[in-house]
mmCIF entry with sequence, helices, sheets and N, C-alpha, C, O atoms, coordinates in Angstrom:
data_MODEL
# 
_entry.id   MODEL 
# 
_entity.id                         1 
_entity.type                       polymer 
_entity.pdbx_number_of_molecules   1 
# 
_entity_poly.entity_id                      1 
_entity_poly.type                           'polypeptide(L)' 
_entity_poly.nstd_linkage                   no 
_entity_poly.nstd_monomer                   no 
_entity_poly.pdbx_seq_one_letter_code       
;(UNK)(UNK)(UNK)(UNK)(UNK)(UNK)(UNK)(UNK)(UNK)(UNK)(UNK)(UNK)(UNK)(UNK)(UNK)(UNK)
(UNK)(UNK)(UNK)(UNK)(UNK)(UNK)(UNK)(UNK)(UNK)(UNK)(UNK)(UNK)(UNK)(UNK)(UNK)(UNK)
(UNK)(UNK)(UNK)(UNK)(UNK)(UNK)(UNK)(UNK)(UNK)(UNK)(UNK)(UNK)(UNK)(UNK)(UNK)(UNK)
(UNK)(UNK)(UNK)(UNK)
;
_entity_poly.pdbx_seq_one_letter_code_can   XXXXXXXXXXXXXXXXXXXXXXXXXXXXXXXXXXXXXXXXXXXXXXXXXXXX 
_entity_poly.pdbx_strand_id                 A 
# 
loop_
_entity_poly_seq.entity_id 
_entity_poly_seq.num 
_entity_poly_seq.mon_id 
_entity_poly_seq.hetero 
1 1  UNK n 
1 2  UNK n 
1 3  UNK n 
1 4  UNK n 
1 5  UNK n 
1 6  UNK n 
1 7  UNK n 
1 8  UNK n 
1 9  UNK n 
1 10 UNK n 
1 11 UNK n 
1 12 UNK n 
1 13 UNK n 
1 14 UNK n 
1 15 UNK n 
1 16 UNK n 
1 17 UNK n 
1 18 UNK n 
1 19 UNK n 
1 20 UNK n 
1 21 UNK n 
1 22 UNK n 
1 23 UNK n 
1 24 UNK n 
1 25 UNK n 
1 26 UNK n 
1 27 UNK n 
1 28 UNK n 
1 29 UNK n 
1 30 UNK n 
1 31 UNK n 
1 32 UNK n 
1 33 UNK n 
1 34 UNK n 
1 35 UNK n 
1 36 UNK n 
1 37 UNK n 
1 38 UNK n 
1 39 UNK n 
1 40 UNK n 
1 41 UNK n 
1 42 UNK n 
1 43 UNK n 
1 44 UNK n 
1 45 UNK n 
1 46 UNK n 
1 47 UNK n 
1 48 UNK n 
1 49 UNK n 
1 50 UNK n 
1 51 UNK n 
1 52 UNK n 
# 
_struct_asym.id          A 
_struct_asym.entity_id   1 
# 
loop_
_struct_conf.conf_type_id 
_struct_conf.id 
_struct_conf.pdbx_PDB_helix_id 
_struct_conf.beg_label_comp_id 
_struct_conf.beg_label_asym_id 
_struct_conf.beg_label_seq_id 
_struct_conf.pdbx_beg_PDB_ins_code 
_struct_conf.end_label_comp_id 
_struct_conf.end_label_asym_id 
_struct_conf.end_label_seq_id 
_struct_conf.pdbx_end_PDB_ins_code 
_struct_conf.beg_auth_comp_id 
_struct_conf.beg_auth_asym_id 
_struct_conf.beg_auth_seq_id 
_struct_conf.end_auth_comp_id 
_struct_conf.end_auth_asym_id 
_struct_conf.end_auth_seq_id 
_struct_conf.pdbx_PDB_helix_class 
_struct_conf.details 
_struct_conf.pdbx_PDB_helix_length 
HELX_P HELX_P1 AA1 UNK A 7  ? UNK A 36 ? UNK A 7  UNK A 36 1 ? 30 
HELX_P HELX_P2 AA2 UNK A 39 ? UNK A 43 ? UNK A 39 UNK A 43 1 ? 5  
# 
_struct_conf_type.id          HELX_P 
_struct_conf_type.criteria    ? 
_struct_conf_type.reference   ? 
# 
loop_
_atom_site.group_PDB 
_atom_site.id 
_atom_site.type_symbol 
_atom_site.label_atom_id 
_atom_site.label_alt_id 
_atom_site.label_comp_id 
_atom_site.label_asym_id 
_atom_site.label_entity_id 
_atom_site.label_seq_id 
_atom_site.pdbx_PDB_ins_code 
_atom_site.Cartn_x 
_atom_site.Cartn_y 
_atom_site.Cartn_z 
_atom_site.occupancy 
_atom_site.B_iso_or_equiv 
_atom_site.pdbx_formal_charge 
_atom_site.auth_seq_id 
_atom_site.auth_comp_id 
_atom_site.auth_asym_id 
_atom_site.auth_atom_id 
_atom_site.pdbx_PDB_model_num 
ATOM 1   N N  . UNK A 1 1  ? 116.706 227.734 200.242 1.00 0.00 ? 1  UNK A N  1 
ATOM 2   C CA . UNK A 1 1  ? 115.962 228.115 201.437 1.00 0.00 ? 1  UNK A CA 1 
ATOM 3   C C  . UNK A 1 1  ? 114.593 227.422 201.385 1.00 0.00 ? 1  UNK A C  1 
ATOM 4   O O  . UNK A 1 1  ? 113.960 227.411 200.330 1.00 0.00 ? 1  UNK A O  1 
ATOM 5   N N  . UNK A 1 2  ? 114.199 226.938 202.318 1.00 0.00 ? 2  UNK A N  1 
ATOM 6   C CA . UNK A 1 2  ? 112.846 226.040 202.462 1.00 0.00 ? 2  UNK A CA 1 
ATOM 7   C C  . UNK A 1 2  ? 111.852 226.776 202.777 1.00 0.00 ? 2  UNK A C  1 
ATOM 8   O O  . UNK A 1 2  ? 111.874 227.700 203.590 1.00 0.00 ? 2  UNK A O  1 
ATOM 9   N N  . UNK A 1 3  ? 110.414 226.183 201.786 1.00 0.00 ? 3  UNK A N  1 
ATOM 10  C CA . UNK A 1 3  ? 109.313 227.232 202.258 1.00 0.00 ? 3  UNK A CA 1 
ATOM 11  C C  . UNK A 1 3  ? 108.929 227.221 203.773 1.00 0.00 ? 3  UNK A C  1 
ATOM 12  O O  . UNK A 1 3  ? 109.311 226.307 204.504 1.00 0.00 ? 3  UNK A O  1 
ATOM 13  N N  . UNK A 1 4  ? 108.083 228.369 204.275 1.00 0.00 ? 4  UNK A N  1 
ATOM 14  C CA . UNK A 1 4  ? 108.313 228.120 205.738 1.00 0.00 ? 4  UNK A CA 1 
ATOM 15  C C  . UNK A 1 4  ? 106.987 227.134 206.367 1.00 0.00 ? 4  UNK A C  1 
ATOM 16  O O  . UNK A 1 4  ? 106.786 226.385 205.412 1.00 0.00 ? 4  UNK A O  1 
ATOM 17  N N  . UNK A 1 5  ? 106.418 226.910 206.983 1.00 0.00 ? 5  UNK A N  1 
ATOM 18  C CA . UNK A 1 5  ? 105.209 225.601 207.616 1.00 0.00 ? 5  UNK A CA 1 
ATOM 19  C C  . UNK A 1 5  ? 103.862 226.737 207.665 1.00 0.00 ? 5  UNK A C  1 
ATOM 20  O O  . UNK A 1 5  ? 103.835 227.537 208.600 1.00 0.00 ? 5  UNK A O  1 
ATOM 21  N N  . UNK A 1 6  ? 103.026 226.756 206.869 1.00 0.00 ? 6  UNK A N  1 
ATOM 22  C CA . UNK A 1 6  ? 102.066 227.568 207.161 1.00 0.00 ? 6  UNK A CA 1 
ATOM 23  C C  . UNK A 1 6  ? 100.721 226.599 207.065 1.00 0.00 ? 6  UNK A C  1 
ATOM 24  O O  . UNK A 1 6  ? 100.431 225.665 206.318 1.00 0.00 ? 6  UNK A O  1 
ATOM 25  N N  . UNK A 1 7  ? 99.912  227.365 208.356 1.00 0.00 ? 7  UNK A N  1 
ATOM 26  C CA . UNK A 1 7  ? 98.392  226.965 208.272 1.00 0.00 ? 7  UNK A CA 1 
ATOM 27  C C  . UNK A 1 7  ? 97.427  226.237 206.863 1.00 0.00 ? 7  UNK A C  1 
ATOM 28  O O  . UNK A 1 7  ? 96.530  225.401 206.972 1.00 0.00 ? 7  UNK A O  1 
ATOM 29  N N  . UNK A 1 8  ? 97.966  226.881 205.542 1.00 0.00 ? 8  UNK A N  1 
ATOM 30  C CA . UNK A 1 8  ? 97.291  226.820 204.638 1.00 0.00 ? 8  UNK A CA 1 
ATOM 31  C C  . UNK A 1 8  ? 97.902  225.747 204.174 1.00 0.00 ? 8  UNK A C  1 
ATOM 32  O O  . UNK A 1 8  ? 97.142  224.782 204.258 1.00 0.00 ? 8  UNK A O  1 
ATOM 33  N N  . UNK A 1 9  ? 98.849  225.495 203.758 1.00 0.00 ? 9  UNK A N  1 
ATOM 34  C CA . UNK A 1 9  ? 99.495  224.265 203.920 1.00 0.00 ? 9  UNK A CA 1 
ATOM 35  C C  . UNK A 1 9  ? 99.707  222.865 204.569 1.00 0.00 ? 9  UNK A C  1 
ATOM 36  O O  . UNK A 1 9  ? 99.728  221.800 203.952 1.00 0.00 ? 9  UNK A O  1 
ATOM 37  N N  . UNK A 1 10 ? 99.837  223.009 205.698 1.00 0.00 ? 10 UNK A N  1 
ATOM 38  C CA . UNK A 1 10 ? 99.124  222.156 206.423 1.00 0.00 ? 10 UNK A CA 1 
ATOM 39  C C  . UNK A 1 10 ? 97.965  221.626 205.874 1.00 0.00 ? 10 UNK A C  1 
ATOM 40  O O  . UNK A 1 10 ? 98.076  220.491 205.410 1.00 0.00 ? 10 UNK A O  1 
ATOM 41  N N  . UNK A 1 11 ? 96.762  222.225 205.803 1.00 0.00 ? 11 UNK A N  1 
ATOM 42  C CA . UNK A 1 11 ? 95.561  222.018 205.608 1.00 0.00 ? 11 UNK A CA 1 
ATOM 43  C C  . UNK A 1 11 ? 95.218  221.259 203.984 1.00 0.00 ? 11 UNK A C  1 
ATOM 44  O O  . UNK A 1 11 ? 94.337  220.469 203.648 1.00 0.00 ? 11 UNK A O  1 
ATOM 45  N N  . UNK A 1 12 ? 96.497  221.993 203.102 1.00 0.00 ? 12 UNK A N  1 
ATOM 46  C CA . UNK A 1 12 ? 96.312  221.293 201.907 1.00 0.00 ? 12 UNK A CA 1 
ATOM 47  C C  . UNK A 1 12 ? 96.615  220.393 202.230 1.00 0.00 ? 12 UNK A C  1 
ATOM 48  O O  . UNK A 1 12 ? 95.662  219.620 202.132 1.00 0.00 ? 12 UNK A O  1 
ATOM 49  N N  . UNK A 1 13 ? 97.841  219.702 202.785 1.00 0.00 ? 13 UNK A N  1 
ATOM 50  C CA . UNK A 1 13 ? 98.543  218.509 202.678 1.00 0.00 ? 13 UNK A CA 1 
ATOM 51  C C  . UNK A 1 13 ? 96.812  217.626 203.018 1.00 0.00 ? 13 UNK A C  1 
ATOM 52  O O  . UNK A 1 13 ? 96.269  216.834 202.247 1.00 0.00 ? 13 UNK A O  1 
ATOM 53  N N  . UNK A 1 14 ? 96.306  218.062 204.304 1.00 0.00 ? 14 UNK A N  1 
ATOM 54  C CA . UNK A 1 14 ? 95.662  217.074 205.111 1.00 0.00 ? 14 UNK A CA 1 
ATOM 55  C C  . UNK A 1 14 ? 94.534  216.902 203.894 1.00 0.00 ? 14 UNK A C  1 
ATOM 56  O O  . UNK A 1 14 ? 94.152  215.733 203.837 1.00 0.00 ? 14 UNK A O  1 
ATOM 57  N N  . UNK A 1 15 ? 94.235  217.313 203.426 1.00 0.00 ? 15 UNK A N  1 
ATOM 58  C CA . UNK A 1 15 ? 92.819  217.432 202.628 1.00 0.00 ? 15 UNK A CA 1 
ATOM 59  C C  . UNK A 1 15 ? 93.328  216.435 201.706 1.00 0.00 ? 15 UNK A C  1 
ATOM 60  O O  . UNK A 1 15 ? 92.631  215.421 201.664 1.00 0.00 ? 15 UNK A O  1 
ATOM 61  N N  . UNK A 1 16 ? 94.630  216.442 200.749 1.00 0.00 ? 16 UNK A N  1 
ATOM 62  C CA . UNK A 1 16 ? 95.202  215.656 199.551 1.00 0.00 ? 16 UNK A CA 1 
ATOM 63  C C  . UNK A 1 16 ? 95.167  214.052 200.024 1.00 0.00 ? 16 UNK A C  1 
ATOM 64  O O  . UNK A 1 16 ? 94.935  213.043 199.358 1.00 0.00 ? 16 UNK A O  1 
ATOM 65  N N  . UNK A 1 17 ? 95.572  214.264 201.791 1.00 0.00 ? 17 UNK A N  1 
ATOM 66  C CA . UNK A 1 17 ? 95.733  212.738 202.707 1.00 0.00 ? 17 UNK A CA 1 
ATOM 67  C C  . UNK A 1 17 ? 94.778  212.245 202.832 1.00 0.00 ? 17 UNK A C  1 
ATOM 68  O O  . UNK A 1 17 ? 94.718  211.025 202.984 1.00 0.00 ? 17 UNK A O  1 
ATOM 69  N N  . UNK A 1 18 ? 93.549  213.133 202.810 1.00 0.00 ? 18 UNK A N  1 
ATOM 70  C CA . UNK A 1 18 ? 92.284  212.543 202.963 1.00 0.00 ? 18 UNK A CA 1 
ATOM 71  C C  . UNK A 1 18 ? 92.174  211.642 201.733 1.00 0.00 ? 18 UNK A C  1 
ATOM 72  O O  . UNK A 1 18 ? 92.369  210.446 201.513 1.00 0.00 ? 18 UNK A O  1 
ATOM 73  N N  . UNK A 1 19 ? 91.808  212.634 201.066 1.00 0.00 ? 19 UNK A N  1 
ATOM 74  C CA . UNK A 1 19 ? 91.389  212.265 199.548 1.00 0.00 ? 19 UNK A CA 1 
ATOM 75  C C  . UNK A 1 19 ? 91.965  211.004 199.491 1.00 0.00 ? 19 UNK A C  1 
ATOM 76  O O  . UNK A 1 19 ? 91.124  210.140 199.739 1.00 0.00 ? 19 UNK A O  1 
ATOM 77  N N  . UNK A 1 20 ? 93.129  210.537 199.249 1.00 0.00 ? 20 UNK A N  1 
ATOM 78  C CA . UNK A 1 20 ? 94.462  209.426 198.868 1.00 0.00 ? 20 UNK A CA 1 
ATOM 79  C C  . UNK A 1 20 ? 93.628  208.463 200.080 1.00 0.00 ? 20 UNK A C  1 
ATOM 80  O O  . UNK A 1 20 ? 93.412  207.328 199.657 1.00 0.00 ? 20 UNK A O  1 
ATOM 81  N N  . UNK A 1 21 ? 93.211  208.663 201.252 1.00 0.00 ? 21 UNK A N  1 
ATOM 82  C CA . UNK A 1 21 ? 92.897  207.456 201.789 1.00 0.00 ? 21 UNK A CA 1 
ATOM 83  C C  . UNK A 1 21 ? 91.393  206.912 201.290 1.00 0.00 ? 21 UNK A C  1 
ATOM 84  O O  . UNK A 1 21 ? 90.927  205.779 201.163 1.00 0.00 ? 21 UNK A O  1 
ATOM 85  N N  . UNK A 1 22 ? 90.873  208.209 201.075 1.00 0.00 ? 22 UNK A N  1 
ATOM 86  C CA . UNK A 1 22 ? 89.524  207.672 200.663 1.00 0.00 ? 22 UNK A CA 1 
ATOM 87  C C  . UNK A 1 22 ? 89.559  206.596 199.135 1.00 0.00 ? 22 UNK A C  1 
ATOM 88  O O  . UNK A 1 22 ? 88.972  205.535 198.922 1.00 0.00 ? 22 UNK A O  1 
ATOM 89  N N  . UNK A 1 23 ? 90.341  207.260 198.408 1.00 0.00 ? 23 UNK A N  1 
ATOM 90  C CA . UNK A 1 23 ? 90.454  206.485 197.182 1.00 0.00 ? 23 UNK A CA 1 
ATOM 91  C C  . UNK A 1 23 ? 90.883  205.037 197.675 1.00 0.00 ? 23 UNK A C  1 
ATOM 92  O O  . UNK A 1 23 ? 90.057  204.164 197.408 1.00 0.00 ? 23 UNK A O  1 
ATOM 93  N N  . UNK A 1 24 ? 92.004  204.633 198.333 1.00 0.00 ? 24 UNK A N  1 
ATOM 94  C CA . UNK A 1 24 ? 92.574  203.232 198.231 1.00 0.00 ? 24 UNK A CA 1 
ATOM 95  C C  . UNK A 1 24 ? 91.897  202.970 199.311 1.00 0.00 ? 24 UNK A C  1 
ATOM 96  O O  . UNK A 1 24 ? 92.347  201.885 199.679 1.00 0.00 ? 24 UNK A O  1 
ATOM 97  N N  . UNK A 1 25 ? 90.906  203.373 200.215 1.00 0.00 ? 25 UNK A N  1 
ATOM 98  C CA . UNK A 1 25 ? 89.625  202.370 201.029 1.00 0.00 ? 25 UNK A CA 1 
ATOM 99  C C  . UNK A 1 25 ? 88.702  202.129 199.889 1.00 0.00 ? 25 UNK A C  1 
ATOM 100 O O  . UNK A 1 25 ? 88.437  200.927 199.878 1.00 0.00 ? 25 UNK A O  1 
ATOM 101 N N  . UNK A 1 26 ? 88.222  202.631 199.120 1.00 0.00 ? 26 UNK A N  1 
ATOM 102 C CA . UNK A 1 26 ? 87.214  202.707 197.827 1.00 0.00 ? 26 UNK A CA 1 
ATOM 103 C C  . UNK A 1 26 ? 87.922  201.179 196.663 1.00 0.00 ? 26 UNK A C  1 
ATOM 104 O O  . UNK A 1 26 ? 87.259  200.225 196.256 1.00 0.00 ? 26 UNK A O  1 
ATOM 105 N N  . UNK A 1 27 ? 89.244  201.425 196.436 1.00 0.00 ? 27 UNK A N  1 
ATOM 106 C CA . UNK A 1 27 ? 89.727  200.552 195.822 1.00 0.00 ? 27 UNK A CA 1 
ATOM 107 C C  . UNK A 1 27 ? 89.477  199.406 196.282 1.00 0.00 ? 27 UNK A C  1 
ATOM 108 O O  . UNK A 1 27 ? 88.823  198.559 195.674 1.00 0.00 ? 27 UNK A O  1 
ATOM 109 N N  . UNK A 1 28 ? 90.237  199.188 198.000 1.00 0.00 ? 28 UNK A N  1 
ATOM 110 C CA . UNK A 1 28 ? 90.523  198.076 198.424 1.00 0.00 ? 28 UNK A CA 1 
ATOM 111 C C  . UNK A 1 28 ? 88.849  197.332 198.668 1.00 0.00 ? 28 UNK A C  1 
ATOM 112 O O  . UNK A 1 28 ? 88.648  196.117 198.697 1.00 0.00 ? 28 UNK A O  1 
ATOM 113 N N  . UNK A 1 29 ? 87.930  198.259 198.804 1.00 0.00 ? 29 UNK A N  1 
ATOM 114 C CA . UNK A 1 29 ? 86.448  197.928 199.081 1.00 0.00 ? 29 UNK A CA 1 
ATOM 115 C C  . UNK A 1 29 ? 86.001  196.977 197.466 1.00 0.00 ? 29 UNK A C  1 
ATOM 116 O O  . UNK A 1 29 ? 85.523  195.842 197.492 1.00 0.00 ? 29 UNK A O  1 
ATOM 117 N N  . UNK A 1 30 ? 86.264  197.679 196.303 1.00 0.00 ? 30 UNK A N  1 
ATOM 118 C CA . UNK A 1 30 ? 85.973  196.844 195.130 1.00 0.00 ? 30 UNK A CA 1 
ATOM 119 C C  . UNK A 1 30 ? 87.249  195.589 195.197 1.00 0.00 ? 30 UNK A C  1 
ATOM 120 O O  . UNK A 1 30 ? 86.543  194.591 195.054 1.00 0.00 ? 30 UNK A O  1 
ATOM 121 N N  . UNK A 1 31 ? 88.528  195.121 195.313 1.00 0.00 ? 31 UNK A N  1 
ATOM 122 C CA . UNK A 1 31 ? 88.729  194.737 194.795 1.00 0.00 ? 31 UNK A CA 1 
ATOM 123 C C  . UNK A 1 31 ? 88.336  193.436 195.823 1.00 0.00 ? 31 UNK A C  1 
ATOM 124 O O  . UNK A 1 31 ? 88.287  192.292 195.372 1.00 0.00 ? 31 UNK A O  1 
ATOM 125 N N  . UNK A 1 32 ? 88.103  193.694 197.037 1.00 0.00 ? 32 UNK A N  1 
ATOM 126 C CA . UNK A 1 32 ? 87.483  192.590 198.045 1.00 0.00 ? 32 UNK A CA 1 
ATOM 127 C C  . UNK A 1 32 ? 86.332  192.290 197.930 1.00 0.00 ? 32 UNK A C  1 
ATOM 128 O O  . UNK A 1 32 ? 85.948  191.145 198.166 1.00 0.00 ? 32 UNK A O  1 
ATOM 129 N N  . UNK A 1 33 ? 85.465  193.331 197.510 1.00 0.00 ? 33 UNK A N  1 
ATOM 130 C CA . UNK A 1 33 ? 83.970  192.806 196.466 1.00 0.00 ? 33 UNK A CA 1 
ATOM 131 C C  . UNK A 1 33 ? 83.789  191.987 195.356 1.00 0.00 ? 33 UNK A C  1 
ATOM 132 O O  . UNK A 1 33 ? 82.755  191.411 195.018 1.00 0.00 ? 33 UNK A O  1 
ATOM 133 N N  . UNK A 1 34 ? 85.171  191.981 194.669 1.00 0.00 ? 34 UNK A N  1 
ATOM 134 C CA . UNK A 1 34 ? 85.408  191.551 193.126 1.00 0.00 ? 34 UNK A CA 1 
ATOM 135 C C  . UNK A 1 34 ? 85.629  189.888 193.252 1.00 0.00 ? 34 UNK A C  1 
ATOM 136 O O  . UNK A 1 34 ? 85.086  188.933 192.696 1.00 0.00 ? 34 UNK A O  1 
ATOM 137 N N  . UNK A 1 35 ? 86.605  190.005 194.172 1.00 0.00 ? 35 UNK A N  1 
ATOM 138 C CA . UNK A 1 35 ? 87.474  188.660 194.758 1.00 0.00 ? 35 UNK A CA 1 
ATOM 139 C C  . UNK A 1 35 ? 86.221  187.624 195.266 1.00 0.00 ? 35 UNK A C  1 
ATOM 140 O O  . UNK A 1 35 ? 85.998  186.492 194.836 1.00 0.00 ? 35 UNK A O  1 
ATOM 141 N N  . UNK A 1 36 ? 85.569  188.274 196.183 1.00 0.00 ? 36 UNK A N  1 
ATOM 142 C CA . UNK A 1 36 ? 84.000  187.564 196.701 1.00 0.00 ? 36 UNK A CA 1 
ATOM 143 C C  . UNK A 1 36 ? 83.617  186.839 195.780 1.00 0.00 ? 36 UNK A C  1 
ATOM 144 O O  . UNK A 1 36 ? 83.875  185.658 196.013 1.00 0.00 ? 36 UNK A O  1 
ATOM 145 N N  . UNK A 1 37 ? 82.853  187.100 194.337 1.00 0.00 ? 37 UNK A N  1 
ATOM 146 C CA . UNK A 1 37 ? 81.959  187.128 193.500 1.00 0.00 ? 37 UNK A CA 1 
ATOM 147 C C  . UNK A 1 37 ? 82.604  186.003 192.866 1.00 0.00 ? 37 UNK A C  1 
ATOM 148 O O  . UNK A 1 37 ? 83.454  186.309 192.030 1.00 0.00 ? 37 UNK A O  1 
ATOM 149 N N  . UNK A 1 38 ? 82.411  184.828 193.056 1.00 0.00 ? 38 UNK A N  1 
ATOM 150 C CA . UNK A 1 38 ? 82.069  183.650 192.337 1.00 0.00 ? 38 UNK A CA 1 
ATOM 151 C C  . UNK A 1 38 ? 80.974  183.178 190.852 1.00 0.00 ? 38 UNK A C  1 
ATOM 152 O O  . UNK A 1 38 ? 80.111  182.313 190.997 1.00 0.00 ? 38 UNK A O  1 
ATOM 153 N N  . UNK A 1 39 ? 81.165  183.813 189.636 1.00 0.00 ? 39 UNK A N  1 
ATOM 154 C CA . UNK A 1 39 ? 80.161  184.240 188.719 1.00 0.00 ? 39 UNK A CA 1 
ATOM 155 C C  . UNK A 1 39 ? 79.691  182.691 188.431 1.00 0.00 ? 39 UNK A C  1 
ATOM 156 O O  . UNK A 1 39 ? 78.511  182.506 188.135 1.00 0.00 ? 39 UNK A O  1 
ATOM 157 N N  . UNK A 1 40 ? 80.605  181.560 188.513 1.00 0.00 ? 40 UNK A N  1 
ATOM 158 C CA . UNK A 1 40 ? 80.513  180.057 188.054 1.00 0.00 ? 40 UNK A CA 1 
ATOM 159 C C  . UNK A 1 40 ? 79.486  179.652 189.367 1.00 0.00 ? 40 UNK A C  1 
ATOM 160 O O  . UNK A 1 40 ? 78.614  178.788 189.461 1.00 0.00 ? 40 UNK A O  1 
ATOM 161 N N  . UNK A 1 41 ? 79.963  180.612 190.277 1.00 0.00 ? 41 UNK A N  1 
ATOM 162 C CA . UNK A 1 41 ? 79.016  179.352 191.702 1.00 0.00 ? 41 UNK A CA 1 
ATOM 163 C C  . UNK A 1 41 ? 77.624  180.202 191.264 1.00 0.00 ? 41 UNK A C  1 
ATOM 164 O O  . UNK A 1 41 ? 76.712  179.385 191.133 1.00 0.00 ? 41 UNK A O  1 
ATOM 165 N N  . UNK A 1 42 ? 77.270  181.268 191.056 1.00 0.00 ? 42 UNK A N  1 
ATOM 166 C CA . UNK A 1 42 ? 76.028  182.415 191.624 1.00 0.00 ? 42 UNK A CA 1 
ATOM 167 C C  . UNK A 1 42 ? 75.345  181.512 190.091 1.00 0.00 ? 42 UNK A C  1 
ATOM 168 O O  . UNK A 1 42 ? 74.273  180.946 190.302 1.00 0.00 ? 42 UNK A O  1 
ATOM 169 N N  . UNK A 1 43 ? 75.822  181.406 188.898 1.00 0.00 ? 43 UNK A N  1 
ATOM 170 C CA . UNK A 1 43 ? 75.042  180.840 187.761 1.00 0.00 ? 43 UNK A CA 1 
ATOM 171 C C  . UNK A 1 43 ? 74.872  179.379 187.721 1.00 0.00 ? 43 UNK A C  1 
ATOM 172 O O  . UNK A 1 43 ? 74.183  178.988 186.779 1.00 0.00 ? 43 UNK A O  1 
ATOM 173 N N  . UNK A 1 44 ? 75.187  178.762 188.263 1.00 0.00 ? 44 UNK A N  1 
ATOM 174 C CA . UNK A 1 44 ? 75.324  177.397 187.775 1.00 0.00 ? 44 UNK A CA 1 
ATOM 175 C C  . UNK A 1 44 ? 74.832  176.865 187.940 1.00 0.00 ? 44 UNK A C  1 
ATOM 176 O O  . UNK A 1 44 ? 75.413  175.839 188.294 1.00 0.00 ? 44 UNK A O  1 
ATOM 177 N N  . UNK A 1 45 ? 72.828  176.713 187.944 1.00 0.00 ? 45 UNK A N  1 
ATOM 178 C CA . UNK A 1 45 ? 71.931  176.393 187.443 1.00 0.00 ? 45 UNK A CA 1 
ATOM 179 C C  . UNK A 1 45 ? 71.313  176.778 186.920 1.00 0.00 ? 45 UNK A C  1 
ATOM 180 O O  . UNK A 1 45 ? 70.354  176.053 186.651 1.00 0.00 ? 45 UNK A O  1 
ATOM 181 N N  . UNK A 1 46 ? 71.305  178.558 186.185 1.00 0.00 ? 46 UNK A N  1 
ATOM 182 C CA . UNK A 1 46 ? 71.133  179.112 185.069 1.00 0.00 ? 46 UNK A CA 1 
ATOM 183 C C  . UNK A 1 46 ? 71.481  179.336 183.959 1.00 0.00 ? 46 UNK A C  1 
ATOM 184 O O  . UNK A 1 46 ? 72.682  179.492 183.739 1.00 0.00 ? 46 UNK A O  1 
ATOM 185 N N  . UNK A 1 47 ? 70.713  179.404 183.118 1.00 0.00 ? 47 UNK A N  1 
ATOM 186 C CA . UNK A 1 47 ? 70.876  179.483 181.485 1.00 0.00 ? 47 UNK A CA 1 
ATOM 187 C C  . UNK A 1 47 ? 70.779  181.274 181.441 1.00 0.00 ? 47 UNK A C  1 
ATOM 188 O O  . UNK A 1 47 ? 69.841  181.963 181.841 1.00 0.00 ? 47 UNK A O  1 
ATOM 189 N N  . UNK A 1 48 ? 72.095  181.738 180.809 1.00 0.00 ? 48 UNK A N  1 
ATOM 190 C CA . UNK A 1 48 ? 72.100  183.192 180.976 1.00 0.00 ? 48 UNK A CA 1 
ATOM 191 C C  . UNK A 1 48 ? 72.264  183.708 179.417 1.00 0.00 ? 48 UNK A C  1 
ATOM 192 O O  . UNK A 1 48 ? 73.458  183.564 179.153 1.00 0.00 ? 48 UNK A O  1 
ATOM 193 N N  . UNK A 1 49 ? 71.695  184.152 178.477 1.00 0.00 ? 49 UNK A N  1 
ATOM 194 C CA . UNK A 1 49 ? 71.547  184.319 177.397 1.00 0.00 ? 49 UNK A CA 1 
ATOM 195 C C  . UNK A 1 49 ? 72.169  185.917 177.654 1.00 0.00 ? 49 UNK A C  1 
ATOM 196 O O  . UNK A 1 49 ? 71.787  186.657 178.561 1.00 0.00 ? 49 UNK A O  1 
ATOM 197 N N  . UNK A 1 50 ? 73.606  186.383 176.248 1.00 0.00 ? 50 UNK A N  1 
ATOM 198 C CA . UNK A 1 50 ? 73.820  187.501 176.452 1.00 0.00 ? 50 UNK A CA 1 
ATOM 199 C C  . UNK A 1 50 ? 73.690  187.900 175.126 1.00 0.00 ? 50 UNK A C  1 
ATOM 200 O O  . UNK A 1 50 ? 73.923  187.255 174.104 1.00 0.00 ? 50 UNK A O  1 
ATOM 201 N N  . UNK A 1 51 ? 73.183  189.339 175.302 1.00 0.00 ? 51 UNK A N  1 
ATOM 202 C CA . UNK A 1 51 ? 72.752  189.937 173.525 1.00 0.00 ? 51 UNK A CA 1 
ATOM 203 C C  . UNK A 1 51 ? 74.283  190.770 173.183 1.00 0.00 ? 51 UNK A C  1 
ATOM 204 O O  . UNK A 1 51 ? 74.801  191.698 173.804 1.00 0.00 ? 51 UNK A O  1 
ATOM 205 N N  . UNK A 1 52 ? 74.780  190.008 171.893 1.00 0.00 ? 52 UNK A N  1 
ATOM 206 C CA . UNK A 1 52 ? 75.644  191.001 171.277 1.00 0.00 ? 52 UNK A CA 1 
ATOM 207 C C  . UNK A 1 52 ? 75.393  191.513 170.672 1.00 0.00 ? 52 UNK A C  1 
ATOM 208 O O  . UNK A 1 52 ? 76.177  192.333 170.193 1.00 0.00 ? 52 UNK A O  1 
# 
């Protein structure tokens, strides 16, 4: 027997849908930020000294 469609439910689902879109707009926002970033073009007349 199937649970029946209630208000509260509903409302979870929508809230979980939110969430799930916000994350993979957040993702898709870094990995199109990431892709941008040319580290060879932005340095390549600097001398970048890194401390290990």
């Amino acid at each position: 027997m199937p649970m029946p469609d209630t208000k509260r439910g509903r409302e979870r689902k929508g809230r979980t849908k939110r969430q799930q879109r916000r994350e993979r707009e957040i993702e898709r926002a870094l990995a199109a930020r990431d892709r941008s970033l040319d580290f060879e073009e932005l340095y390549d007349e600097e001398e970048v000294e890194l401390d290990i």
